[in-house]
C-alpha positions as CSV (number, residue, x, y, z in Angstrom):
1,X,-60.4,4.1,52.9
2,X,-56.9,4.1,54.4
3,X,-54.6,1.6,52.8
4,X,-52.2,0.1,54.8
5,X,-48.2,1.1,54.9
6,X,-49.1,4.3,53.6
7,X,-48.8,7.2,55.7
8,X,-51.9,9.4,56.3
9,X,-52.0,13.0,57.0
10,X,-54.8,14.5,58.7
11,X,-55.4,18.2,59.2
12,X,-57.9,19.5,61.3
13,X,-59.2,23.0,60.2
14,X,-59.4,23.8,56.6
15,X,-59.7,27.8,57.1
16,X,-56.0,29.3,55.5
17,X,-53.7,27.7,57.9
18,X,-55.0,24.4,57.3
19,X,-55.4,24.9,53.7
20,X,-52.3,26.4,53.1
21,X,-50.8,23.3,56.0
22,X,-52.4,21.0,53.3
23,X,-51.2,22.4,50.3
24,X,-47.3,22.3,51.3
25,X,-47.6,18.8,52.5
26,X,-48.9,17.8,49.0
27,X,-46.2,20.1,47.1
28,X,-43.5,18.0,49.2
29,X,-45.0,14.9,48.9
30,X,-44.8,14.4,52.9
31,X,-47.9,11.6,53.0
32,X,-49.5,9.3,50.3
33,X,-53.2,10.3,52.1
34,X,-54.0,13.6,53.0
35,X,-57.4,14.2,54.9
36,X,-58.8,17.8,55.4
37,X,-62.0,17.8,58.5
38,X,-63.7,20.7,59.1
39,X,-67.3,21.4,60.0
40,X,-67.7,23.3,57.2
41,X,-69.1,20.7,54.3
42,X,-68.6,23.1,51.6
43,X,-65.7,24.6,52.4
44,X,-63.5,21.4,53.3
45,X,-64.7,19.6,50.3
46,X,-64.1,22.6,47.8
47,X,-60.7,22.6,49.3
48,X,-59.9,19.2,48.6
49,X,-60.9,19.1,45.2
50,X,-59.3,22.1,44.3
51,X,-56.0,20.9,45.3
52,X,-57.2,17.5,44.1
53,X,-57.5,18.9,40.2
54,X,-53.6,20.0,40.9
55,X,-52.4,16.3,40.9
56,X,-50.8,16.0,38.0
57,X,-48.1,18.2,39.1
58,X,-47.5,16.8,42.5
59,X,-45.9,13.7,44.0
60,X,-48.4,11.0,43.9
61,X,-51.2,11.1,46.8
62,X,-54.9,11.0,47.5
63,X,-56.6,14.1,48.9
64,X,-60.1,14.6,50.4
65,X,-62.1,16.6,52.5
66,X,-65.1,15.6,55.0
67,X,-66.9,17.5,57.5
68,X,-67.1,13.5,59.2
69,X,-64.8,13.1,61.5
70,X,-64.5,9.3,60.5
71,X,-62.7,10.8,57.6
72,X,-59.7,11.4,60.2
73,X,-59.5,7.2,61.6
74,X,-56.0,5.6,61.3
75,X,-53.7,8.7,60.7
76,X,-50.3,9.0,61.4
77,X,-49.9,12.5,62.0
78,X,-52.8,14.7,63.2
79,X,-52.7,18.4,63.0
80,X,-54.8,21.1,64.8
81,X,-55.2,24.7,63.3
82,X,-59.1,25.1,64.2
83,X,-59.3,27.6,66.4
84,X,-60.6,31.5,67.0
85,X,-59.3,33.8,64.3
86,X,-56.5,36.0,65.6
87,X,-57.8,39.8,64.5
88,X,-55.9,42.6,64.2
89,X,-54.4,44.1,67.3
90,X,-55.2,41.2,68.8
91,X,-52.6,38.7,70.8
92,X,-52.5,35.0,70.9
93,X,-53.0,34.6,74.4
94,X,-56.2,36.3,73.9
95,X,-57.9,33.8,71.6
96,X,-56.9,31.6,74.9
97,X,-60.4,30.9,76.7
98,X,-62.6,30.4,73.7
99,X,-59.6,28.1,71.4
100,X,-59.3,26.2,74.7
101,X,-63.0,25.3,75.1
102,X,-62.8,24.4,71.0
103,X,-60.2,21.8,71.9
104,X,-62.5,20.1,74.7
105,X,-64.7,19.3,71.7
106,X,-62.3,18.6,68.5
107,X,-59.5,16.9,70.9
108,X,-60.8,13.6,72.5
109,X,-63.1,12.3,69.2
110,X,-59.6,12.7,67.0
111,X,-57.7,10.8,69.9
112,X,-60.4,7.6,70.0
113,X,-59.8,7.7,65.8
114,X,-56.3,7.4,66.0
115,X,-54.6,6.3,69.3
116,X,-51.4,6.0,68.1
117,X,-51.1,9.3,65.6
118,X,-48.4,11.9,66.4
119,X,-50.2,15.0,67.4
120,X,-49.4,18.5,66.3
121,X,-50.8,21.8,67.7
122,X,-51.0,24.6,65.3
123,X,-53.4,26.3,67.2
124,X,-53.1,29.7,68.7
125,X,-51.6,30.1,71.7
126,X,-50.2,27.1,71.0
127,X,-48.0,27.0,74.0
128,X,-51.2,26.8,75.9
129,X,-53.4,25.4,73.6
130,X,-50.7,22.3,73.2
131,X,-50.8,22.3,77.2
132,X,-54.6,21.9,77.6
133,X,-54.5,19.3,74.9
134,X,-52.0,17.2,76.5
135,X,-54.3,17.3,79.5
136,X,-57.6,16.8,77.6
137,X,-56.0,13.9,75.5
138,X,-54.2,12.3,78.0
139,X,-51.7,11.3,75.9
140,X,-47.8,11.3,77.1
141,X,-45.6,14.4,76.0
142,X,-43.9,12.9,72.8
143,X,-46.8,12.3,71.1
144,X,-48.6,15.8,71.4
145,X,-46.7,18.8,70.7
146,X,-47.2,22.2,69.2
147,X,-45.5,24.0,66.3
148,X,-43.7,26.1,69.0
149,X,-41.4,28.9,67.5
150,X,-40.3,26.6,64.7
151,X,-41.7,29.8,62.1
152,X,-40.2,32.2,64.3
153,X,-36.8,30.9,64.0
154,X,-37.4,31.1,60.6
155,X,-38.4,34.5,60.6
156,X,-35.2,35.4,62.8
157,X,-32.8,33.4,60.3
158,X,-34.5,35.1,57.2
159,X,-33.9,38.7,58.9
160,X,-30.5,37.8,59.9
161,X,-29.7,36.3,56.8
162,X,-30.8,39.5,55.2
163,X,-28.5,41.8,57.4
164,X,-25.5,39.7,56.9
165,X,-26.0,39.2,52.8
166,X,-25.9,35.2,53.3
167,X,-27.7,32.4,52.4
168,X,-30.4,31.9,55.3
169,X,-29.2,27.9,55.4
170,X,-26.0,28.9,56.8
171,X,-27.7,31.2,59.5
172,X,-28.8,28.3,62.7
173,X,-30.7,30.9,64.9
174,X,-33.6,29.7,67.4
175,X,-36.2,31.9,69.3
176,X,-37.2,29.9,72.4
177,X,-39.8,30.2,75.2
178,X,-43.7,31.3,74.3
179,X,-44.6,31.4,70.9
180,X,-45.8,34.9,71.2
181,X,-44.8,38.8,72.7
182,X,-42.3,37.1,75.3
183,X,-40.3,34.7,73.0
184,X,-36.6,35.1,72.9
185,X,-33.8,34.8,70.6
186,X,-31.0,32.9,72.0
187,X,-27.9,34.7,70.6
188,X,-25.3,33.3,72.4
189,X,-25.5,30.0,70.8
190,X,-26.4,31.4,67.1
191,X,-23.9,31.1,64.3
192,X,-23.5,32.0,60.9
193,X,-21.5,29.7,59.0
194,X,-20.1,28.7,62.3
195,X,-18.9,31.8,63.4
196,X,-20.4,32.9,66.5
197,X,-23.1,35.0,65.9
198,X,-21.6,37.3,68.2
199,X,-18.5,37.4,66.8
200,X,-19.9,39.1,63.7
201,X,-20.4,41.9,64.2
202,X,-16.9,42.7,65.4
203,X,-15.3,40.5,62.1
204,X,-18.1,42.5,59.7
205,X,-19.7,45.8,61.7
206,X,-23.3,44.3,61.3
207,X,-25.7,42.4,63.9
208,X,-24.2,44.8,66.6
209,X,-26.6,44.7,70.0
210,X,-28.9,47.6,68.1
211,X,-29.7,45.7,65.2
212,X,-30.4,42.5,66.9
213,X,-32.6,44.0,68.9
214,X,-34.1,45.5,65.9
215,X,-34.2,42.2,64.9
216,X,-35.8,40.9,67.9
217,X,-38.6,43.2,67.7
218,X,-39.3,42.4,64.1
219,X,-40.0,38.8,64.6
220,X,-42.1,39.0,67.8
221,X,-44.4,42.0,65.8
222,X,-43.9,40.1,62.3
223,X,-47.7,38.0,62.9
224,X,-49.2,41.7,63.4
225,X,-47.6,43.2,60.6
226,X,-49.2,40.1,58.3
227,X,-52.8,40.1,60.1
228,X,-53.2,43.6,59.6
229,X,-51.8,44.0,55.9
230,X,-54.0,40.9,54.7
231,X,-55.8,39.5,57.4
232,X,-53.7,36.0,58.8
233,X,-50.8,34.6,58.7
234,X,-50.9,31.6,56.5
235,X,-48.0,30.6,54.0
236,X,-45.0,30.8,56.1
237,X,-46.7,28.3,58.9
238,X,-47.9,26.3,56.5
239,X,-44.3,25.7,55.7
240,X,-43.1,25.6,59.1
241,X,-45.6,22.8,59.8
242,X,-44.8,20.7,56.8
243,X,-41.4,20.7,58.2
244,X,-42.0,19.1,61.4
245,X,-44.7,17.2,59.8
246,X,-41.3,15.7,57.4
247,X,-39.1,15.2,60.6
248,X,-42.3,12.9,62.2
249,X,-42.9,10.9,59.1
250,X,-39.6,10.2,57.4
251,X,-37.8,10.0,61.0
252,X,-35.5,12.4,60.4
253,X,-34.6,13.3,64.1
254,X,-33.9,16.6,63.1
255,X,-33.7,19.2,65.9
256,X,-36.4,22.0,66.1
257,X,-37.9,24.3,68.5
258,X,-41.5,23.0,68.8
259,X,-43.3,22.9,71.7
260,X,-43.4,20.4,74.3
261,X,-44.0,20.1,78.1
262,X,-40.8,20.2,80.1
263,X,-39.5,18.7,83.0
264,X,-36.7,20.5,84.7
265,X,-35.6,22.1,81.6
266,X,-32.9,24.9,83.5
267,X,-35.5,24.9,86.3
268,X,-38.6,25.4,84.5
269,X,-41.3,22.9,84.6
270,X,-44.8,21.6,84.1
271,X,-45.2,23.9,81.0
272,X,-44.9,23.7,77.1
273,X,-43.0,25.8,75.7
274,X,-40.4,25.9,72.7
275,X,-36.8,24.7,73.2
276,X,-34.5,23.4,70.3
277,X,-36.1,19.3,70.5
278,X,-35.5,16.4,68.6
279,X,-38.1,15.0,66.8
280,X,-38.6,12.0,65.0
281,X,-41.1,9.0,64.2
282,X,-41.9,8.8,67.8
283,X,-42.8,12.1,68.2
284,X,-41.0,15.0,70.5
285,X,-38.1,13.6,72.0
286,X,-34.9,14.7,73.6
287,X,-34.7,18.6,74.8
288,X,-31.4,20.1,74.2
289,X,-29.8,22.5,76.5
290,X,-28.2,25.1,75.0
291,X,-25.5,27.0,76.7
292,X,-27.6,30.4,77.8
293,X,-26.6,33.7,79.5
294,X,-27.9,34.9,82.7
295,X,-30.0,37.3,80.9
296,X,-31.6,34.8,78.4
297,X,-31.9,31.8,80.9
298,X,-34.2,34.8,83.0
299,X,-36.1,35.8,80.1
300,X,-36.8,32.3,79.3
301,X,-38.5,31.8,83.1
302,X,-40.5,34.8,82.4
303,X,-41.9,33.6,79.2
304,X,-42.4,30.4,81.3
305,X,-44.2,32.4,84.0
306,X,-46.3,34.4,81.2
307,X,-47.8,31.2,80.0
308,X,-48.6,29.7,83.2
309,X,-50.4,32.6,83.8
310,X,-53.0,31.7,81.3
311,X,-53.1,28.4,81.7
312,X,-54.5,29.2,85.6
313,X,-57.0,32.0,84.4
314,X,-58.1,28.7,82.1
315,X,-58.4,26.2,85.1
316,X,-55.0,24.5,84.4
């Protein structure tokens, strides 16, 4: 039973994003209740109890695990990671079709439980999937989003950090557009310790145009590299979800690059995609524009384009 004034946490999915999802938000103390649903009895309920046996060592709060979606009435924050399993050699948009005809099912019985929950797609290709949800749902654009390229800024400020031999919290970096092949780092407006990230590599001979697009390359092929060393990608997003998850709950408005649909965002439209956002108790709010350069403002309508593409093989 939910108890009122506390906030409850709902993730959808318990396979390793959800678990590991689940996990971070109890290590950081995020929600007082977090609820794990899955149709798999066994599985959801084993999860649940194993990070139930853990609570000694974690900030106060009630975990448990249901394959009853009842379990998932009156949250605050509902996330979706259920979907097809990305395989090796495999791209996001293909798990497209069949993770889109998952969310016809899962979506509208979790929106009749909790009408006024902030909604979070985890689900790959979230750009799309968090597109097709906002349509199945019907609910207005601050209140379902998708994780975006919130971990793949990360993984860009990590690899910079690396190159430069600085703290990664002094490195603000953001990959924009599709969370997937076409995503693009927005260099102009990086810094490091607020010096242009441009201007580094003439003050310090590193980050010159070769290495960022070393860079570059690293982050869009990073998912591969994990999914065929060990089979998915699970710690790192579990992270990058309990961060927004944070921003929602303790109204943080901090900015970050999920996914949202946009309306006349530099010209681009009717889409969800990632663009530095603010986001707070209410959800997804204010899109920033970022100064851009001819060359990333183009890039950014092709990932735009690439997206849309799926969404009309899909009927959208």
């Amino acid at each position: 039973m939910t108890v009122r004034g506390v906030n409850k946490l709902c993730v959808v999915g318990a396979g390793a994003v959800g678990s590991s999802l689940a996990y971070a938000s109890l290590i950081k103390g995020v929600a007082r209740e977090v609820v794990l649903y899955d149709v798999n009895g066994p599985k959801v309920r084993a999860e649940a109890l194993d990070m139930a046996h853990g609570s000694q060592f974690m900030p106060q709060v009630r975990i448990t695990g249901a394959d009853d979606p009842e379990i998932t009435r009156g949250s605050d924050v509902v996330v979706i990671t259920a979907g097809a399993k990305q395989r090796p050699g495999e791209t996001r948009m293909d798990l497209a079709a069949s993770t889109v005809g998952l969310m016809k099912k899962v979506v509208p019985p979790l929106v009749e439980r909790s009408p006024e929950a902030i909604f979070l797609m985890v689900t790959n290709p979230v750009d799309v999937t968090t597109y097709a949800a906002l349509k199945i749902s019907g609910l207005p654009r601050n209140q379902l989003f998708g994780s975006g390229t919130v971990l793949d800024s990360s993984r860009l400020r990590y690899l910079v950090a690396e190159a430069c031999q600085v703290a990664v919290g002094n490195v603000h970096a953001y990959i924009a557009g599709e969370h997937g092949d076409s995503e693009i780092p927005l260099w102009s407006s990086a810094t490091i310790g607020g010096v242009p990230l441009l201007d580094w590599a003439r003050q310090y001979g590193v980050l010159d145009e070769e290495m960022r697009d070393t860079i570059a390359d690293q982050v869009v092929n990073a998912a591969y590299e994990v999914i065929a060393g060990k089979g998915a990608t699970n710690y790192a997003i579990g992270l990058a979800g309990t961060r927004i998850i944070e921003s929602v709950l303790r109204n943080e408005h901090r900015v970050l690059p999920v996914s949202s649909l946009v309306d006349d965002w530099y010209g681009i439209k009717d889409v969800c995609l990632s663009v530095p956002t603010l986001v707070d108790r209410s959800g997804a709010g204010r899109q920033l524009r970022l100064p851009l350069t001819d060359g990333e403002l183009g890039c950014m309508h092709e990932s735009a384009q690439a997206i849309r593409y799926t969404l009309s093989t899909l009927g959208f």
